[in-house]
C-alpha positions in Angstrom: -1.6 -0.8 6.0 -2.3 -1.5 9.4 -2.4 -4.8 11.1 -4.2 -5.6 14.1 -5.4 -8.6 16.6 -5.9 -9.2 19.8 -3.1 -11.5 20.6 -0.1 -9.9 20.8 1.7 -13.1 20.0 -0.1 -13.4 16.7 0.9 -10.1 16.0 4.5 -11.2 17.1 4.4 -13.9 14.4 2.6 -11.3 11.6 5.8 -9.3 12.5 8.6 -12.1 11.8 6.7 -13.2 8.5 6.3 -9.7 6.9 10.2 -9.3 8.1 11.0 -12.4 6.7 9.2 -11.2 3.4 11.1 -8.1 3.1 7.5 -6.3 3.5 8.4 -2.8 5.1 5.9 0.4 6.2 3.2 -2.2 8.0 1.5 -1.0 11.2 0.6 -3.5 14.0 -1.9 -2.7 16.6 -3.1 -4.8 19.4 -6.9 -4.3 19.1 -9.9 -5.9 20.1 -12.2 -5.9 16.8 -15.6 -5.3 19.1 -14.0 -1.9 19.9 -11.5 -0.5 17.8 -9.5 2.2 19.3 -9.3 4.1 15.8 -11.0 7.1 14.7 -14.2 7.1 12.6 -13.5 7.1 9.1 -10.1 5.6 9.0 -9.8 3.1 6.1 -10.3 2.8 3.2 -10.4 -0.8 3.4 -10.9 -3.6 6.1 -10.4 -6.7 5.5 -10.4 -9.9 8.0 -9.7 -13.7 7.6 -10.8 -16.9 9.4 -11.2 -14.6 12.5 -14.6 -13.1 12.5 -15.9 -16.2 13.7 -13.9 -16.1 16.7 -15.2 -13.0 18.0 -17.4 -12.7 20.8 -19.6 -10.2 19.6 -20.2 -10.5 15.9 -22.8 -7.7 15.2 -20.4 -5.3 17.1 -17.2 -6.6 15.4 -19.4 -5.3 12.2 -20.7 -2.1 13.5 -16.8 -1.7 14.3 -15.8 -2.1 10.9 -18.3 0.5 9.6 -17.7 2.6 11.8 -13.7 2.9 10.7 -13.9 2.6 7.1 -14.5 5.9 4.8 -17.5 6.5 2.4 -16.8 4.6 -0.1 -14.8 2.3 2.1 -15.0 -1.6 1.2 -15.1 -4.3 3.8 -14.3 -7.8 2.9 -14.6 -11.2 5.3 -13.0 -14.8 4.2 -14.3 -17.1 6.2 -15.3 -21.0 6.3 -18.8 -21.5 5.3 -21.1 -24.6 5.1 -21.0 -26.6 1.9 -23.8 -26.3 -0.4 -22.2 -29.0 -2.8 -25.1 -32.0 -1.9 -22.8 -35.5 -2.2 -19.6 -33.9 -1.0 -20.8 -31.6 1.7 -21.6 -34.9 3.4 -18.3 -36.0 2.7 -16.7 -33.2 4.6 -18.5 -32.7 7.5 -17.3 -35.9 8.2 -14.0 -35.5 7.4 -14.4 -32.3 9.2 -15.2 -34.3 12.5 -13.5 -37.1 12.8 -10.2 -36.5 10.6 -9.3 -33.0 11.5 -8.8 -33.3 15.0 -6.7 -35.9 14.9 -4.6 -34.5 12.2 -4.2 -31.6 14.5 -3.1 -34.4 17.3 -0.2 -35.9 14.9 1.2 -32.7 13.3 0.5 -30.3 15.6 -0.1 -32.0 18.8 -3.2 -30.4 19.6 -6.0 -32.3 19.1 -8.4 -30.1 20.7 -7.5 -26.8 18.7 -8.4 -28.2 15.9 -11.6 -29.8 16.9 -12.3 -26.2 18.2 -11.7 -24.7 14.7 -14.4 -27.5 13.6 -17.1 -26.8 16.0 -16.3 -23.0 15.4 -17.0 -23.2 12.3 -19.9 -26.0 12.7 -21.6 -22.7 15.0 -21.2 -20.3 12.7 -23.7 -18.5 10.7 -24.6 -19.7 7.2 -23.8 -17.4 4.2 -26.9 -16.0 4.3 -27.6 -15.3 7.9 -23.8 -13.4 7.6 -24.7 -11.8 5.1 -27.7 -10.6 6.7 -25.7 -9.4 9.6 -23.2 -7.6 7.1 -26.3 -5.4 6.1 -27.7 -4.6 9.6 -24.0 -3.3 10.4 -25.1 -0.5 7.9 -23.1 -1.9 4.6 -25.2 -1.9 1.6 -24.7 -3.9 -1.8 -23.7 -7.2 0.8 -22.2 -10.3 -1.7 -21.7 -13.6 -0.2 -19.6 -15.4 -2.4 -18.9 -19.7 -2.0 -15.7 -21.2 -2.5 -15.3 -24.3 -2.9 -19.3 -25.3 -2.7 -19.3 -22.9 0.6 -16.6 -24.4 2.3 -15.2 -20.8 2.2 -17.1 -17.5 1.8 -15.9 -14.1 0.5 -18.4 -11.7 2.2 -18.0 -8.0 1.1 -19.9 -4.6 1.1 -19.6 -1.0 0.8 -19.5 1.8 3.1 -22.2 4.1 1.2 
């Protein structure tokens, strides 16, 4: 398993945890996921969590993961979503907009991280529109799956 970002103090803090854990034989690799310094055909898997959306690139990020995974290889992306749930999806964008931030002020004392994480999320693509970006990467049998009404979003395809 290898496990990469492009902050090296992320990494750092992956590195303590899996310690921590007891969970041995990981690899860590500073890496920019709009140009991977692996070979072609790598993986077997790629998976990648509440990060996708910070990339600058997106379609590249994609093209990136084809690119490293095997035939047969299966690429899967857990990100937020929009909700789809009518009364409640109401409900949480404002929640989403006017509590989160300030919860990030009184716990984490950084107000304007988490109102980033909001308007990240706020800009987006819908399930759809991701999903539709999945394909054009070159993955075929695309699934965007909601969680949570769409709050969340389990996008995966294949490598075939």
């Amino acid at each position: 398993v290898t496990v990469a970002d492009i902050n090296p103090a992320m990494l750092d803090v992956g590195k303590e945890r899996a310690a921590k854990r007891g969970i041995p034989n990981l690899e860590w690799s500073e890496q920019n996921a709009e140009t991977l310094s692996f070979e072609n055909t790598r993986f077997d898997a790629y998976t990648i969590a509440f990060g996708i959306r910070n990339v600058t690139d997106i379609p590249a990020a994609l093209r990136e993961a084809y690119r490293v995974l095997a035939f047969g290889g299966r690429f899967f992306c857990l990100e937020f979503s929009r909700c789809e749930w009518p009364v409640f999806a109401d409900v949480y964008d404002s929640y989403s907009m006017n509590v989160v931030p300030k919860i990030g002020k009184a716990v984490a004392r950084d107000e304007e991280a988490y109102q980033y994480l909001v308007e990240s999320i706020r800009r987006f693509p819908d399930m759809g529109a991701f999903k539709a970006m999945i394909e054009d990467a070159g993955f075929a049998r695309v699934s965007a799956r909601p969680i949570l009404g769409g709050v969340v979003a389990m996008h995966s395809g294949w490598k075939i």
